[in-house]
N, CA and C atoms of all chains as a GROMACS GRO file, in nm:
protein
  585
    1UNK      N    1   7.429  13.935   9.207
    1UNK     CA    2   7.570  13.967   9.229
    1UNK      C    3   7.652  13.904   9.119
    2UNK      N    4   7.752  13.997   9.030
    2UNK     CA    5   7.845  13.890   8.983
    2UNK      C    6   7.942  13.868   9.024
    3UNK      N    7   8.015  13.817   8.906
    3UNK     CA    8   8.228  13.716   8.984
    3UNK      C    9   8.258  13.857   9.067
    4UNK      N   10   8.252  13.978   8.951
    4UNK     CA   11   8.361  14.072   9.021
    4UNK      C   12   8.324  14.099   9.101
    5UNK      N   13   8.184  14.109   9.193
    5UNK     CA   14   8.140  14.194   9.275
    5UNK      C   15   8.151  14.117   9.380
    6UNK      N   16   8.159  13.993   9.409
    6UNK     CA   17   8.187  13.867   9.474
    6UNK      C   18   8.331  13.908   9.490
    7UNK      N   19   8.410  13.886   9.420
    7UNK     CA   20   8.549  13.882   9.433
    7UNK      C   21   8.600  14.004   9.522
    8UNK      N   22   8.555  14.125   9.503
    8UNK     CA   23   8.582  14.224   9.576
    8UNK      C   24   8.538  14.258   9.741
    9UNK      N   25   8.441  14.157   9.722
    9UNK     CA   26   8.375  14.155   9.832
    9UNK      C   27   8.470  14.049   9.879
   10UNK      N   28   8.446  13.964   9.883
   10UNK     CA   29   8.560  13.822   9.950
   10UNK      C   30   8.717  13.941   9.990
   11UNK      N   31   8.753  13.960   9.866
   11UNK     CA   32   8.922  13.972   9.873
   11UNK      C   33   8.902  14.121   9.998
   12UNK      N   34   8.801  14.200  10.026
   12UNK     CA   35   8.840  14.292  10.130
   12UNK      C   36   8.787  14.271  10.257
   13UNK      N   37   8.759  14.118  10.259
   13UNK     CA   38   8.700  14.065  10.407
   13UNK      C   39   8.821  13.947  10.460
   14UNK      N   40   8.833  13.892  10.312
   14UNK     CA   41   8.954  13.766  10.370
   14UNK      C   42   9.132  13.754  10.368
   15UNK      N   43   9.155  13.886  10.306
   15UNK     CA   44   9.312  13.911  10.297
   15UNK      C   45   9.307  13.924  10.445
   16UNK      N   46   9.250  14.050  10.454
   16UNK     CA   47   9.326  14.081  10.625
   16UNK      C   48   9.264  13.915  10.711
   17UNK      N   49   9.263  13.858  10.696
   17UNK     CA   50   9.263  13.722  10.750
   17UNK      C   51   9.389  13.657  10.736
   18UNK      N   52   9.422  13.656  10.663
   18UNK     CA   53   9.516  13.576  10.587
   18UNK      C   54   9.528  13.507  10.469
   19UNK      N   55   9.380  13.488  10.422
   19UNK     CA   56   9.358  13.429  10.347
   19UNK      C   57   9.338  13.497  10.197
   20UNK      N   58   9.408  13.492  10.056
   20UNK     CA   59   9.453  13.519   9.936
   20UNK      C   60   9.390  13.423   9.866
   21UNK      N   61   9.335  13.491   9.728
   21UNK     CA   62   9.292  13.446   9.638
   21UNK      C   63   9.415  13.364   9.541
   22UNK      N   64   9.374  13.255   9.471
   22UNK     CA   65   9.462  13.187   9.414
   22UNK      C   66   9.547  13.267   9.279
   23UNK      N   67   9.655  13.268   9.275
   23UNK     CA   68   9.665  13.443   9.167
   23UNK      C   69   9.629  13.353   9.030
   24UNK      N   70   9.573  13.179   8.991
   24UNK     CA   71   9.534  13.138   8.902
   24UNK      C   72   9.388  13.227   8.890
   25UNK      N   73   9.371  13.359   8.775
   25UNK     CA   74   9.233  13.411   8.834
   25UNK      C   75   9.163  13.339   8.737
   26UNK      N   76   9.206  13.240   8.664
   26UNK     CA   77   9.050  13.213   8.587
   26UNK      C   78   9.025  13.083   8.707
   27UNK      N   79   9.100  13.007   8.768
   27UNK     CA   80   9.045  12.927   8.852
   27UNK      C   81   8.933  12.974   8.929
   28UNK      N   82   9.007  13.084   8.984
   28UNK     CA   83   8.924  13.161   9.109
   28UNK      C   84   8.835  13.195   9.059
   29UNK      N   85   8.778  13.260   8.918
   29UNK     CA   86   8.679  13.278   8.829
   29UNK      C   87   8.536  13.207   8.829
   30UNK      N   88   8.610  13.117   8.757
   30UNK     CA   89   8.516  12.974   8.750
   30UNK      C   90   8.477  12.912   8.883
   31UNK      N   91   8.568  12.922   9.004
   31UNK     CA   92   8.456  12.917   9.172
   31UNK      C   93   8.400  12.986   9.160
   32UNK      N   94   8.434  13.120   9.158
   32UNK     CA   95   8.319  13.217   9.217
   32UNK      C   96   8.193  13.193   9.104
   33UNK      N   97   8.206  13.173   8.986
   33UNK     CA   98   8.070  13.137   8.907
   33UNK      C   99   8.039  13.072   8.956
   34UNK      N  100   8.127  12.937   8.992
   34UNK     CA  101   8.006  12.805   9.080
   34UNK      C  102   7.961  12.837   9.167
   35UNK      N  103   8.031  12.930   9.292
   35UNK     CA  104   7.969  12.978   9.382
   35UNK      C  105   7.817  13.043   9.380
   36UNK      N  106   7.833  13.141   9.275
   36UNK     CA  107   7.678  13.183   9.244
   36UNK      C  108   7.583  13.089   9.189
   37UNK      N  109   7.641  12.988   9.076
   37UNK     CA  110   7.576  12.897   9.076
   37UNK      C  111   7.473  12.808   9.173
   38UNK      N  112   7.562  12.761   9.284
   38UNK     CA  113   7.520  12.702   9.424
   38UNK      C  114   7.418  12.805   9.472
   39UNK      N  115   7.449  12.928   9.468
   39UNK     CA  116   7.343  13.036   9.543
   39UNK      C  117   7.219  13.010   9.484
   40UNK      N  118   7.227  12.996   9.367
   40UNK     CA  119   7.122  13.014   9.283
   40UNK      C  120   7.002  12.897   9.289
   41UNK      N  121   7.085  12.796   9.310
   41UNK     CA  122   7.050  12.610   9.307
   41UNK      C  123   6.977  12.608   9.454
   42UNK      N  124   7.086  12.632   9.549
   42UNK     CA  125   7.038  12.619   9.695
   42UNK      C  126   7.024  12.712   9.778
   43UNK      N  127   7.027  12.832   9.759
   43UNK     CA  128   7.005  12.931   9.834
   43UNK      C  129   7.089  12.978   9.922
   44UNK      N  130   7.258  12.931   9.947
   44UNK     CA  131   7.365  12.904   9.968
   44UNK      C  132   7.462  12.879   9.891
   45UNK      N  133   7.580  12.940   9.922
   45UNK     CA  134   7.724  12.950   9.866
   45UNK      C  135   7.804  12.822   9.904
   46UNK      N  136   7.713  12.685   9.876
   46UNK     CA  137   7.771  12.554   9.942
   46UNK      C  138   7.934  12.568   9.846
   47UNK      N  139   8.020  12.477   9.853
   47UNK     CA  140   8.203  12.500   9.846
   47UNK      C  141   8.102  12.358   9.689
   48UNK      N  142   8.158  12.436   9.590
   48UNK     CA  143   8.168  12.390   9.453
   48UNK      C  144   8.178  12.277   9.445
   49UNK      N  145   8.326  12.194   9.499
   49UNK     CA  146   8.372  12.105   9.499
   49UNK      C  147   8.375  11.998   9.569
   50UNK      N  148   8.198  11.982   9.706
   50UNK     CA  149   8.137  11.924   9.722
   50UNK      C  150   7.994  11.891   9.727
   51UNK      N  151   7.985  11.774   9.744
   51UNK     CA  152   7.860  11.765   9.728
   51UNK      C  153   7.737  11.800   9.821
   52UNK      N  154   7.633  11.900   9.769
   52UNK     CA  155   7.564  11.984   9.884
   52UNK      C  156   7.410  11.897   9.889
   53UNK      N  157   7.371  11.957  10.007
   53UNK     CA  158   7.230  11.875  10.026
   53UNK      C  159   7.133  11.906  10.042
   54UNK      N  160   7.140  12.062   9.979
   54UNK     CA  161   7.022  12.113   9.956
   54UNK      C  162   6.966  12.166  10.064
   55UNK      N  163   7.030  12.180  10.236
   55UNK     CA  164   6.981  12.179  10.312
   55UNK      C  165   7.065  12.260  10.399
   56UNK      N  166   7.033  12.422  10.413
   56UNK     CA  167   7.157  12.505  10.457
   56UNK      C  168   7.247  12.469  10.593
   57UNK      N  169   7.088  12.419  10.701
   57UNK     CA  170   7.147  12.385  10.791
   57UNK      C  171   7.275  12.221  10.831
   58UNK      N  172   7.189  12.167  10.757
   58UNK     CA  173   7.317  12.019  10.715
   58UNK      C  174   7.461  12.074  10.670
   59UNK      N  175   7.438  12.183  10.576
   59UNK     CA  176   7.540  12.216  10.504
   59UNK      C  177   7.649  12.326  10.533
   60UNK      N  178   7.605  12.354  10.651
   60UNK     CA  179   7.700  12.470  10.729
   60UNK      C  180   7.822  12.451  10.717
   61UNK      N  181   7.897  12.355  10.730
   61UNK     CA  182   8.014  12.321  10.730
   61UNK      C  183   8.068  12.329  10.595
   62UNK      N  184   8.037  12.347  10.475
   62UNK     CA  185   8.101  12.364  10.362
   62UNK      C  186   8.046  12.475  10.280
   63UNK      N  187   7.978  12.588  10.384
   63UNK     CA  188   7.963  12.673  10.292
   63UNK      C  189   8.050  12.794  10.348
   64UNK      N  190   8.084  12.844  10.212
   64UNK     CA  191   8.193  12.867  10.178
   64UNK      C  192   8.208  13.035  10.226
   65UNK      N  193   8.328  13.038  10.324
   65UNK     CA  194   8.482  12.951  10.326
   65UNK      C  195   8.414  12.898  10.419
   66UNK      N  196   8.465  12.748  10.364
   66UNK     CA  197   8.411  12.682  10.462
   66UNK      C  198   8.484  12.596  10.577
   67UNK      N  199   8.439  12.540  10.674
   67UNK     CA  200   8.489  12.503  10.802
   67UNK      C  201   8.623  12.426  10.840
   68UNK      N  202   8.683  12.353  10.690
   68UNK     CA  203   8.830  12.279  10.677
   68UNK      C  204   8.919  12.365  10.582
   69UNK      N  205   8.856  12.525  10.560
   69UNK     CA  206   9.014  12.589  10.506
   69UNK      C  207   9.088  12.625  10.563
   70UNK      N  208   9.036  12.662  10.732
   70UNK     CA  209   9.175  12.686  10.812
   70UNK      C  210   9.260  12.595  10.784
   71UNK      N  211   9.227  12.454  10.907
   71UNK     CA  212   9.285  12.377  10.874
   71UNK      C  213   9.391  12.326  10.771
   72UNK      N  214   9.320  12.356  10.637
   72UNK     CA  215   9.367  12.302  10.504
   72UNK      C  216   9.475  12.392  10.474
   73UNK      N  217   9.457  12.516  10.483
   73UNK     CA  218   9.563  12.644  10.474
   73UNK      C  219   9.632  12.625  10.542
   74UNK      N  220   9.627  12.583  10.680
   74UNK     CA  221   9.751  12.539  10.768
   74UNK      C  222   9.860  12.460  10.723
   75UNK      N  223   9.784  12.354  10.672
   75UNK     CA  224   9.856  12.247  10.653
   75UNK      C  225   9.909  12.178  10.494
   76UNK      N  226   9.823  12.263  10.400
   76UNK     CA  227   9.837  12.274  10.252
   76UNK      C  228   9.909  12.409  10.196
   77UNK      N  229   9.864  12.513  10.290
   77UNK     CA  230   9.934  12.675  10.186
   77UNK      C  231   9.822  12.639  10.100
   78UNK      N  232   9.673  12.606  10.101
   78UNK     CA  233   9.550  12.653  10.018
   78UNK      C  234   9.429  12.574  10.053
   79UNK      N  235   9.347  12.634  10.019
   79UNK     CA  236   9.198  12.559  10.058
   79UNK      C  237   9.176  12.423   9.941
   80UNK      N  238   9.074  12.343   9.965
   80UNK     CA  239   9.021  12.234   9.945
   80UNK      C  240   9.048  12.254   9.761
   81UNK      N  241   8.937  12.339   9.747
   81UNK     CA  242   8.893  12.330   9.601
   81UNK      C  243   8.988  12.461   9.516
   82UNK      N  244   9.079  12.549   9.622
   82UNK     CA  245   9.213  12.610   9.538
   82UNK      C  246   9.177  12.760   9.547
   83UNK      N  247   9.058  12.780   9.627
   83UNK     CA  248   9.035  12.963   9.582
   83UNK      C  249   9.070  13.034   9.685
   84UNK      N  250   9.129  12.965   9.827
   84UNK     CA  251   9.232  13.059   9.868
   84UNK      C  252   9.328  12.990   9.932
   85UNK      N  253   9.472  13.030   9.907
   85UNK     CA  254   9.595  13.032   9.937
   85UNK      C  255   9.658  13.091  10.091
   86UNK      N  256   9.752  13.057  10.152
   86UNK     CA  257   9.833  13.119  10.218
   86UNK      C  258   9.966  13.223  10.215
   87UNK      N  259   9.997  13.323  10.234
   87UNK     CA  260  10.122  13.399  10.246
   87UNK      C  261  10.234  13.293  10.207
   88UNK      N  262  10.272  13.214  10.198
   88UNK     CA  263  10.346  13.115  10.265
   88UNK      C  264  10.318  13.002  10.067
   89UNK      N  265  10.213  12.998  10.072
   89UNK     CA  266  10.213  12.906   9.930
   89UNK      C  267  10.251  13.016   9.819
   90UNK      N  268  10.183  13.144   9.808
   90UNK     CA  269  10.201  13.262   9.724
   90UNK      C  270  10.334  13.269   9.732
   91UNK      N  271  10.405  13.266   9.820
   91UNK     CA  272  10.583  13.295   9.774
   91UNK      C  273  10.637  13.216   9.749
   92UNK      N  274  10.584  13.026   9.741
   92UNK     CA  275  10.629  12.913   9.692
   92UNK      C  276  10.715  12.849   9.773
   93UNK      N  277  10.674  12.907   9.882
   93UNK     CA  278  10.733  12.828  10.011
   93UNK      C  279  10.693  12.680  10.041
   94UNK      N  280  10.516  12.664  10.000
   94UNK     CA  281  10.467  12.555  10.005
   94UNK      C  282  10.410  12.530   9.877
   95UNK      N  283  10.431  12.390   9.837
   95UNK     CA  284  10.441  12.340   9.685
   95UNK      C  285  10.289  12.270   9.639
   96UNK      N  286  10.232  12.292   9.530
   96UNK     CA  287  10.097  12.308   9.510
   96UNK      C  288  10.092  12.139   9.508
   97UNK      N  289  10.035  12.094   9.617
   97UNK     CA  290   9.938  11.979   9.598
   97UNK      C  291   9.791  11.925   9.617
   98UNK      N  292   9.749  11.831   9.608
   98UNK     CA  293   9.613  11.776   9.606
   98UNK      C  294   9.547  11.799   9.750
   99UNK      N  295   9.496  11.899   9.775
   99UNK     CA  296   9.427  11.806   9.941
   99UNK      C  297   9.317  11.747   9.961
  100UNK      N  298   9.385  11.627  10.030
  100UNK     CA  299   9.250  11.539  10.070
  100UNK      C  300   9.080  11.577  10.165
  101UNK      N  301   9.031  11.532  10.179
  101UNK     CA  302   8.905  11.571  10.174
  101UNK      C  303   8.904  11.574  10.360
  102UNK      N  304   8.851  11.660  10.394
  102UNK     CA  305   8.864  11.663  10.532
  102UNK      C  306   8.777  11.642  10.596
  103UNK      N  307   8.636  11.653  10.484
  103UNK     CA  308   8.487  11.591  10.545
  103UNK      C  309   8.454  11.482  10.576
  104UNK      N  310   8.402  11.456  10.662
  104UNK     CA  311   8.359  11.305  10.737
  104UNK      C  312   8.253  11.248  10.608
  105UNK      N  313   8.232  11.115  10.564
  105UNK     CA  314   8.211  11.066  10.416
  105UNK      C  315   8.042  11.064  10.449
  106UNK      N  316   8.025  11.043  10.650
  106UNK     CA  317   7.892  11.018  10.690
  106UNK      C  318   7.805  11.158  10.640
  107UNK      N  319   7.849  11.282  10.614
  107UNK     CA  320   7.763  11.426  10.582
  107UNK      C  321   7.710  11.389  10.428
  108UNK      N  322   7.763  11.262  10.407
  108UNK     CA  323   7.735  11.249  10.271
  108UNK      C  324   7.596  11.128  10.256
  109UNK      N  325   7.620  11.071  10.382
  109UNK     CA  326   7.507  10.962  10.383
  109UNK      C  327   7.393  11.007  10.487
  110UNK      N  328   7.304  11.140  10.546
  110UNK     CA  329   7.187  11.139  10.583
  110UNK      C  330   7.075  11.098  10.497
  111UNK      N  331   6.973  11.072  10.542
  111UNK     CA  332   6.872  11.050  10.455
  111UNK      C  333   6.815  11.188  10.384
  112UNK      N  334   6.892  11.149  10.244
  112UNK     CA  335   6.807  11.287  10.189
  112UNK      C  336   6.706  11.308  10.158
  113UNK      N  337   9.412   9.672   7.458
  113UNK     CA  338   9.245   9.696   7.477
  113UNK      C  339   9.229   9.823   7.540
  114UNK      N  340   9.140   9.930   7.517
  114UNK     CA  341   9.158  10.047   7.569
  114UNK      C  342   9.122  10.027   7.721
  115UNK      N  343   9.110  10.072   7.819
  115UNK     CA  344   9.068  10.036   7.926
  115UNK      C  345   8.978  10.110   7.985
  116UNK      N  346   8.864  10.097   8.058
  116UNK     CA  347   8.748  10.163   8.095
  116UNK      C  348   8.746  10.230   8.160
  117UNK      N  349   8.679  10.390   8.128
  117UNK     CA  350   8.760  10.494   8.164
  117UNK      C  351   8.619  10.560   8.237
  118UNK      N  352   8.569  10.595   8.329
  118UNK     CA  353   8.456  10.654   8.423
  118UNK      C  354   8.481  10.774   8.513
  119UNK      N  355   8.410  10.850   8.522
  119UNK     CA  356   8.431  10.963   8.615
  119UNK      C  357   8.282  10.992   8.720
  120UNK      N  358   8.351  10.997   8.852
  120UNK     CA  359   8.220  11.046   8.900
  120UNK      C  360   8.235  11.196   8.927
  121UNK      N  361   8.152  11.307   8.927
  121UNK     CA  362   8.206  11.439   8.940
  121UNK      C  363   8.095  11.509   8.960
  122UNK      N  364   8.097  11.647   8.993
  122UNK     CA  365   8.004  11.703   8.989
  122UNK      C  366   8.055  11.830   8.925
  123UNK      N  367   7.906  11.892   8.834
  123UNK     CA  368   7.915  11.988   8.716
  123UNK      C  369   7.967  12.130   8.799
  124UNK      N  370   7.982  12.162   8.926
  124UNK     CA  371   8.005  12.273   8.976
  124UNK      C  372   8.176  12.272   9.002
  125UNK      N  373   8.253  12.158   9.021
  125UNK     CA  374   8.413  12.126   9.052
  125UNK      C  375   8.469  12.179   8.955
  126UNK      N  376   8.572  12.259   8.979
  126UNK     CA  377   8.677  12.251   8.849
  126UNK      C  378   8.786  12.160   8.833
  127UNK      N  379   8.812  12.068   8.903
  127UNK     CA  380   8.877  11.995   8.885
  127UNK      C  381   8.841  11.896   8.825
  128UNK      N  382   8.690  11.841   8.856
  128UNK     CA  383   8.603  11.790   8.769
  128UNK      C  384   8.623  11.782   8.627
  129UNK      N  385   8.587  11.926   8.624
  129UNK     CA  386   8.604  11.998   8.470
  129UNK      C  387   8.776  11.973   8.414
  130UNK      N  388   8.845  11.977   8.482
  130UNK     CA  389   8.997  11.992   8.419
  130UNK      C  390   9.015  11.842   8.410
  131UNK      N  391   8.965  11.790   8.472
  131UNK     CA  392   8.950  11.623   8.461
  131UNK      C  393   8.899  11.556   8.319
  132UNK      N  394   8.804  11.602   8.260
  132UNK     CA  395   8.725  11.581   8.191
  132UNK      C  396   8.758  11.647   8.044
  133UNK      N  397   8.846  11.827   8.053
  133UNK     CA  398   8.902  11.839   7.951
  133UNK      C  399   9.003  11.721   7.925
  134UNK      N  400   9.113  11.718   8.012
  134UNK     CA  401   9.206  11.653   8.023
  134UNK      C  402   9.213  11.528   7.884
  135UNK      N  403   9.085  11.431   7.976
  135UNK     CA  404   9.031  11.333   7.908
  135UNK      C  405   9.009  11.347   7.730
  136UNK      N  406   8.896  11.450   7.682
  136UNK     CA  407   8.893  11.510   7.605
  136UNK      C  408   9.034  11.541   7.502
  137UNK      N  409   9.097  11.663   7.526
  137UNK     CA  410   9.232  11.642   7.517
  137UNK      C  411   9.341  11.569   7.462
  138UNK      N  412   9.314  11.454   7.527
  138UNK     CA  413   9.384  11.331   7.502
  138UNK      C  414   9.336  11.216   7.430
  139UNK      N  415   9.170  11.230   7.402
  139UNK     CA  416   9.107  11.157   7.282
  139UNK      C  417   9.059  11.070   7.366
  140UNK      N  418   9.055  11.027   7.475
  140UNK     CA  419   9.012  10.974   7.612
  140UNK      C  420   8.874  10.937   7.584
  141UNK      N  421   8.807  10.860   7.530
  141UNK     CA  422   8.654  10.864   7.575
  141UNK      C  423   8.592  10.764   7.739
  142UNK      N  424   8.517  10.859   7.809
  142UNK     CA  425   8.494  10.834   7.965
  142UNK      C  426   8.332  10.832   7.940
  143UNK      N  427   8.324  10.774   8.068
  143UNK     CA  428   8.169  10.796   8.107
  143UNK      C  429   8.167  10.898   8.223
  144UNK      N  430   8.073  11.008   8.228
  144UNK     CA  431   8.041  11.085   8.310
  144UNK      C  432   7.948  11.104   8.390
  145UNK      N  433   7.924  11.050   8.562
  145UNK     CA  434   7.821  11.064   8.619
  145UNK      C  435   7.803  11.218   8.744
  146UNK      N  436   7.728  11.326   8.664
  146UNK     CA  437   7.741  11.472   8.786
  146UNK      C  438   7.676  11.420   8.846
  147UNK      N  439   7.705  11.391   8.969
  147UNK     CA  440   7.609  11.345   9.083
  147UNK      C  441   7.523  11.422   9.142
  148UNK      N  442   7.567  11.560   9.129
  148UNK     CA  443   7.513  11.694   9.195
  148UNK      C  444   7.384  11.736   9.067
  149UNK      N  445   7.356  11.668   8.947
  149UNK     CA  446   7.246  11.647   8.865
  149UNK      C  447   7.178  11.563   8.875
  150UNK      N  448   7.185  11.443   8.945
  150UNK     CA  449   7.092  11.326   8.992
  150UNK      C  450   6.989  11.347   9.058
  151UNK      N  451   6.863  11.286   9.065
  151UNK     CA  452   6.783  11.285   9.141
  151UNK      C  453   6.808  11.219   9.272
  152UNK      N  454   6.724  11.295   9.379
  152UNK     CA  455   6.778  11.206   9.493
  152UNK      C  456   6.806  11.051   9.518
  153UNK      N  457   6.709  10.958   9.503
  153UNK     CA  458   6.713  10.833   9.460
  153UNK      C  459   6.834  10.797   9.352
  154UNK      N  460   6.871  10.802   9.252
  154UNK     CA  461   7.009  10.829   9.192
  154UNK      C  462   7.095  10.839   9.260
  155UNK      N  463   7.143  10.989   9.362
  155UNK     CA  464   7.262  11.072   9.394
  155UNK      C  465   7.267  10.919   9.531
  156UNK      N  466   7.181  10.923   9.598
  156UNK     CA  467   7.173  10.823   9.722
  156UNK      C  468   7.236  10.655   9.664
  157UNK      N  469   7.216  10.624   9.573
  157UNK     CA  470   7.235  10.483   9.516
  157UNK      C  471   7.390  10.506   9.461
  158UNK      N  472   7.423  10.640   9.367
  158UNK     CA  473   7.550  10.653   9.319
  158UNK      C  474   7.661  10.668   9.422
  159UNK      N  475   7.651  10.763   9.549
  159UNK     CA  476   7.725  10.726   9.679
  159UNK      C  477   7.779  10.612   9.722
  160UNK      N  478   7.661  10.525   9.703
  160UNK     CA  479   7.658  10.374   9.782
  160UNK      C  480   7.765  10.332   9.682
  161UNK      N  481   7.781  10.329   9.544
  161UNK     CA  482   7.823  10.258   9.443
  161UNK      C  483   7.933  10.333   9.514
  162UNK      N  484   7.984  10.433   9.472
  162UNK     CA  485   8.111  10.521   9.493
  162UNK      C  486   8.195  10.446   9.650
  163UNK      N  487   8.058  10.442   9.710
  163UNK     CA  488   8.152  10.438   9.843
  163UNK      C  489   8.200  10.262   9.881
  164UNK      N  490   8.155  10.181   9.752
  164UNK     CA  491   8.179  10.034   9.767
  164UNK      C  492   8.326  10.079   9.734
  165UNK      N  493   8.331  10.131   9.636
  165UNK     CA  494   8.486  10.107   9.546
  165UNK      C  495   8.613  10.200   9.664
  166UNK      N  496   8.540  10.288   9.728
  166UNK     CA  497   8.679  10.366   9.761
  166UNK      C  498   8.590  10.440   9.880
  167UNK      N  499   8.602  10.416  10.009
  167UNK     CA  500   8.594  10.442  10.141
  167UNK      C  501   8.574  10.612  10.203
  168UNK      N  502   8.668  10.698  10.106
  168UNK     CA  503   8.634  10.848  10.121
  168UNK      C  504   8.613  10.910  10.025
  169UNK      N  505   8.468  10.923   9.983
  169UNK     CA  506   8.422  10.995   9.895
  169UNK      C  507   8.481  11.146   9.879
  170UNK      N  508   8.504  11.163   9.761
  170UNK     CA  509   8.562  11.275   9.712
  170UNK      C  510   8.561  11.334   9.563
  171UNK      N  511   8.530  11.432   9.554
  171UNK     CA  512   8.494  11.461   9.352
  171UNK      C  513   8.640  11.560   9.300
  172UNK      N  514   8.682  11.495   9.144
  172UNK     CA  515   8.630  11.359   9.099
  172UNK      C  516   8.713  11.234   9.128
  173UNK      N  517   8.611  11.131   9.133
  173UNK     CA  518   8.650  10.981   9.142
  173UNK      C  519   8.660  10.918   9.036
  174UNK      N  520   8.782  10.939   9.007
  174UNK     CA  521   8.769  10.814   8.858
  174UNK      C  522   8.849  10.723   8.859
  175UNK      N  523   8.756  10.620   8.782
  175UNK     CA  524   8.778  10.468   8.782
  175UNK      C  525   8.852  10.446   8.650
  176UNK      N  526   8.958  10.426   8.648
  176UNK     CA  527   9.073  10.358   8.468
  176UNK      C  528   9.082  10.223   8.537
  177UNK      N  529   8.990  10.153   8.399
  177UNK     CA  530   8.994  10.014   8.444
  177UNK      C  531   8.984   9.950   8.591
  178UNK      N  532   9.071   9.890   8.686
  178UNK     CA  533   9.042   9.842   8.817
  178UNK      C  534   9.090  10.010   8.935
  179UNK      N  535   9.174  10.088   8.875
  179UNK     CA  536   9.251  10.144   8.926
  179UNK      C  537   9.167  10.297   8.982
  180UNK      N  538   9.150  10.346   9.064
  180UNK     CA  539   9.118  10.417   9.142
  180UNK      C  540   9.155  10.572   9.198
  181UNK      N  541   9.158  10.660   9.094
  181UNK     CA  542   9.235  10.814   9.135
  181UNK      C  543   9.115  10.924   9.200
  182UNK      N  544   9.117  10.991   9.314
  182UNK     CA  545   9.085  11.090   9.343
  182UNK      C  546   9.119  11.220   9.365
  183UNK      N  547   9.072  11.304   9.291
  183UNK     CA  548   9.140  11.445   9.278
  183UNK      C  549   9.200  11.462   9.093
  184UNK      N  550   9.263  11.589   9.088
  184UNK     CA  551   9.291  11.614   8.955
  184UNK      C  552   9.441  11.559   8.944
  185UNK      N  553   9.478  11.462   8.896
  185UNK     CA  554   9.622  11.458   8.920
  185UNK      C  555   9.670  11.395   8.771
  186UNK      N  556   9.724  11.498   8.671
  186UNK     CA  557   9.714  11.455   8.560
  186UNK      C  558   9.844  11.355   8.533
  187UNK      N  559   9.976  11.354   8.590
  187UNK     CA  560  10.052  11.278   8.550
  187UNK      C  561  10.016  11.116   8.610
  188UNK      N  562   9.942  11.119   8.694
  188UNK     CA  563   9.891  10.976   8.747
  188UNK      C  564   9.786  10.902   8.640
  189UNK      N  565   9.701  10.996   8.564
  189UNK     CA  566   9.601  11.032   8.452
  189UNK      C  567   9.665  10.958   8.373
  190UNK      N  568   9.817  11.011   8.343
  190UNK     CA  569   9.902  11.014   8.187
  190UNK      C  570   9.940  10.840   8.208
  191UNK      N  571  10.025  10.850   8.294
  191UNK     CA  572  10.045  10.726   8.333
  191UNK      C  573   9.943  10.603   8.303
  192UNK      N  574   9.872  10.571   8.413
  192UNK     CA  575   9.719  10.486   8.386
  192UNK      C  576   9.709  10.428   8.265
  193UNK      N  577   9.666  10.597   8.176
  193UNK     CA  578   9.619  10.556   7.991
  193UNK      C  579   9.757  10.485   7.905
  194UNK      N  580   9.831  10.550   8.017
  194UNK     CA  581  10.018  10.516   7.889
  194UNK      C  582   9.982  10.624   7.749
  195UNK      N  583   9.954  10.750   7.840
  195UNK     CA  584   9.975  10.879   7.745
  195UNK      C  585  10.147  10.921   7.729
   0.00000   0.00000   0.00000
């Protein structure tokens, strides 16, 4: 699969959600490469911008979209690592900041 | 004295990456550890290190001198170096 075919696929499953691609498209770019990247590595679309464990079932929760973008969209107007936005951040209603990490630090310490 | 400039990150983040141009950029020389390239033994020991200094792991973590930033946040960046 490549970016575009990814991208088209995502953007006609997750708009009618609510959820919008970041209109930065080389950002969104460069996820979706990592994304395939991750596919490629782990056999899973683990979220780029954490750290995965090689282990689909451990890793459910951050593969992608993963389990804190509601949340994060709720409460940011965008997901974790920036590749999707809210209605609401897109019209600059809500102002682009950092969000903090919503994963518990312990998914990071099983015995790998 | 320039002050010691470290990143922990992983090669798949773009913020990572915008972190690291940034650095670059600015003539910045850093040390770079992708954790997500480590061997397990490595990635398991670099955590532990990570998680002495700063309680919620998060990529990237970088260390300027004693001082402690997580996430891409370049005017905090600018600041720090006294760019």
């Amino acid at each position: 699969m490549t970016a575009d075919q990814l991208f088209e696929a995502l953007k006609n499953t997750q708009e009618p959600k609510g959820y919008f691609f970041n209109p930065d498209r080389e950002h969104v770019f460069r996820l979706l490469n990592s994304l395939l990247l991750n596919k490629a590595r782990y056999s899973y679309m683990a979220c780029p911008c954490r750290l995965a464990a090689n282990d689909r079932g451990w890793d459910m929760d951050i593969l992608c979209p993963c389990i804190y973008r509601d949340p994060d969209v709720k409460e940011f107007g965008r997901c974790y690592c920036g590749l999707y936005v809210s209605a609401d951040w897109l019209a600059g209603k809500i102002a682009n900041q950092y969000v903090p990490e919503r994963r518990s630090v312990d998914k990071l310490f099983r015995d790998f | 004295m320039d002050k010691q400039v470290k990143i922990y990150a992983l090669s798949t983040c773009i913020y990572c990456q915008n972190t690291k141009a940034f650095f670059r950029q600015n003539g910045v020389s850093y040390e770079c550890v992708d954790v997500d390239l480590l061997d397990e033994a490595e990635k398991t020991a670099t955590l532990r290190e990570i998680r002495k200094l700063v309680p919620s792991i998060a990529f990237p973590t970088i260390l300027i001198g004693d001082e402690i930033v997580q996430g891409y946040k370049p005017d905090v960046l600018r600041k720090l170096l006294n760019l």
